[in-house]
Steps between C-alpha positions, in 0.01 A plus 500: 500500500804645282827396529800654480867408480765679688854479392639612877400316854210557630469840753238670709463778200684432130449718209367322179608669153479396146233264322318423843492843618327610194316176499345592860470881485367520092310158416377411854421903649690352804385720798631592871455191691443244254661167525763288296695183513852574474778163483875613558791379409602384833181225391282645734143674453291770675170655441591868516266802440510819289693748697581743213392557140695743230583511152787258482434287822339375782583452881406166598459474987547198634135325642623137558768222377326234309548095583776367362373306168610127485771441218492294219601125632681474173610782270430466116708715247317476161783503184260600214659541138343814384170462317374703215304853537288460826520146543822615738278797683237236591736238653743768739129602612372184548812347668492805776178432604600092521759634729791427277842649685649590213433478096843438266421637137738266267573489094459143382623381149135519417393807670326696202571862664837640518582823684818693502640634754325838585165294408571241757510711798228682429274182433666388862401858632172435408452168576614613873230771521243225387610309781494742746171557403368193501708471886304776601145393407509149624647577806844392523771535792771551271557600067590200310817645261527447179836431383703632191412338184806180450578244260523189610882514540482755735237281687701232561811665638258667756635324812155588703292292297748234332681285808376636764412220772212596599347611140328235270461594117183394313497470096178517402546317159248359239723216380512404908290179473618305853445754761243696612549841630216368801735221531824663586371823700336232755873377533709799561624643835661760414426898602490622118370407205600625119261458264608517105189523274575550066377774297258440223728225314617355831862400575736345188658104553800676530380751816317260678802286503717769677258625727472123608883460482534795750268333729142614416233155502287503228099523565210479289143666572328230393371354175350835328656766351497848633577815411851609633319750754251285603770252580703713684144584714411132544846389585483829786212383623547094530881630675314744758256223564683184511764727707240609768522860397150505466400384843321768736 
C-alpha cells in the first residue's frame, strides 16, 4: 500500500499537494475511496481514503490511526564521505531502507569529488528526495535526513555527535587491525550510534588520528577489502543487527 509523508499532524481530513499529490492523482489514477498510508509529523500513522481528487491535490478522510511502530532500540547516524558519481545515490538509498536515522555527507582529504557551494546543496537536495523515496517504499515511520555536505572540521565541532554522553562514534578504518567492529557494537550501551565509513581512498594517517583524538574508536570490517559503499552497507547492517534493530 503507498505511503505518504505528511509534513503537519495527523487530522480527520488534510490536503496533500506537491510531488505526492501528483504522484497519487497522475501515476497511480487515485480514485474516490481509495486507500493510503499517511505518517505525520507528530510520528503517528493512519490509513486514510481518497476523499477528493483535482489537478494540484488530493483530500485525504480519516479511516483509522495505525499501531504505534516500535522504535529503533539504538539509533545509527551513518557519516559517509561522499563517493564518486552514483556510488553516493546507491548508499543514501540503501541506508534508508536499513533504517539509518540520519546520513552525514563529509569531504575527506581523499574524497575524489569536490562540489562548490551551489553544487553541494543541490547534490544534498537530491540525495534527500532519494531518501524519501526509498522511506516511502519500504515502509518507514519517519524520513531519514540527509544532512548538508561537511568537511571533517565541521564534523567534529558538531556537539550532537562529538561528546555527547549518550553517543558512541565508530571509525571504520582499514589500518584498524585490533578491533572488530562485531567486537565493540556487542559492548556499547549507549542510545546512538555514529558510524564513519571512507570514500574510495579511505581516511589519511593524519584523519584517522583526529577523528580518534576527538573520541571516535577505530573498527575494522574484517580482513577483506571492500568497496567504500559496500562498507558503509555492511557496517549498517552488522550495527542494526548486533544493535537489535533488526529484531521483529
Amino acid at each position: 500500500m503507498r505511503r505518504l509523508f505528511y509534513a503537519g499532524e495527523l487530522a480527520s481530513e488534510i490536503r496533500i499537494t506537491g510531488g505526492d499529490a501528483h504522484h497519487l492523482a497522475r501515476v497511480m489514477r487515485a480514485q474516490i475511496g481509495d486507500t493510503v498510508v499517511v505518517a505525520g509529523a507528530d510520528g503517528r500513522a493512519a490509513r486514510m481514503t481518497v476523499a477528493a481528487v483535482v489537478r494540484d491535490a488530493v483530500t485525504l478522510r480519516l479511516a483509522e490511526y495505525l499501531p504505534a511502530a516500535a522504535g529503533a532500540a539504538v539509533e545509527i547516524v551513518l557519516v559517509q564521505a561522499v563517493l564518486k558519481g552514483e556510488k553516493m545515490d546507491f548508499v543514501v538509498q540503501k541506508a534508508a531502507e536499513l533504517g539509518a536515522a540520519a546520513v552525514c555527507p563529509i569531504t575527506t582529504e581523499y574524497v575524489v569529488v569536490r562540489y562548490d557551494a551551489k553544487k553541494a546543496a543541490a547534490k544534498t537536495a537530491r540525495w534527500q528526495k532519494i531518501a524519501d523515496e526509498a522511506a516511502k517504499q519500504c515502509g518507514r515511520s519517519a524520513l531519514m535526513r540527509v544532512a548538508p555536505v561537511a568537511a571533517v572540521a565541521e564534523l567534529l565541532a558538531d556537539e550532537a555527535l562529538f561528546g555527547t554522553p549518550d553517543t558512541a562514534v565508530i571509525l571504520c578504518y582499514e589500518a584498524e587491525r585490533a578491533a572488530s567492529i562485531r567486537s565493540v557494537l556487542r559492548a556499547l550501551t549507549m542510545r546512538r550510534v555514529v558510524l564513519i565509513v571512507g570514500a574510495e581512498g579511505g581516511f589519511s594517517p593524519a584523519e584517522a588520528a583526529r577523528l580518534t583524538a576527538a573520541g571516535a574508536r577505530p573498527v575494522s570490517l574484517g580482513r577483506l577489502i571492500l568497496r567504500a559503499e559496500t562498507a558503509a552497507l555492511a557496517a549498517l547492517t552488522v550495527a542494526q543487527y548486533e544493535l537489535g534493530n533488526l529484531d521483529l
